[in-house]
N, C-alpha and C positions, 0 to 999 in steps of 0.2 A: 504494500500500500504506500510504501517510502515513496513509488516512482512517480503517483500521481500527486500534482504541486496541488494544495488546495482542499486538501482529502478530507479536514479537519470540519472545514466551512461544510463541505456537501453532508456530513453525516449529522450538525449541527441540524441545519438547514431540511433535512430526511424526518430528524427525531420532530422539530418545530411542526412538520404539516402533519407527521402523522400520530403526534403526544392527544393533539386536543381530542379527534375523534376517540382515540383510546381511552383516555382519563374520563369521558364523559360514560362510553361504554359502561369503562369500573365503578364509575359513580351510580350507574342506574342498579348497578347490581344488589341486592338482598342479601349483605354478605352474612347478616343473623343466620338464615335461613339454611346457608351452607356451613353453619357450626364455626364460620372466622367471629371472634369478639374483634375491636378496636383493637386491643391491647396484645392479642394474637398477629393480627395483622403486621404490628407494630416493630414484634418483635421477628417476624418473618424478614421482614426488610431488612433489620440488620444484622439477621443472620447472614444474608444474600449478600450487606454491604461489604462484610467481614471474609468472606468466600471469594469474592471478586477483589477482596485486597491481597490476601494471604494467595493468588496465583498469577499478582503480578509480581514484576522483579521491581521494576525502576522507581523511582522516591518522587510523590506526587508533583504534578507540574513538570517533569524533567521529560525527557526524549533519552530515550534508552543506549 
């Protein structure tokens, strides 16, 4: 992905059109319903934030 200049903006720019339709999606969802509490959810995310740290190498903000 190094070769293409710019690569940074397009995937910015990807997440930007396709976040709102998604987040809106996850917001209409009933997550009582499917047994996530808030505070489940909560803690789901930082499991995940924790997971995608610990399998990068390089120290935040740097280029590898």
């Amino acid at each position: 992905m190094g070769a293409i200049k710019g690569w940074k903006s397009v995937i910015v720019g990807a997440l930007m059109v396709i976040g709102v339709p998604l987040l809106t999606y996850f917001a209409s969802i009933d997550w009582e319903a499917h047994g996530v509490s808030p505070a489940v959810a909560f803690a789901i995310s930082g499991v995940i934030t924790l997971a995608l740290r610990a399998v990068t190498t390089s120290a935040i903000g740097r280029k590898k």
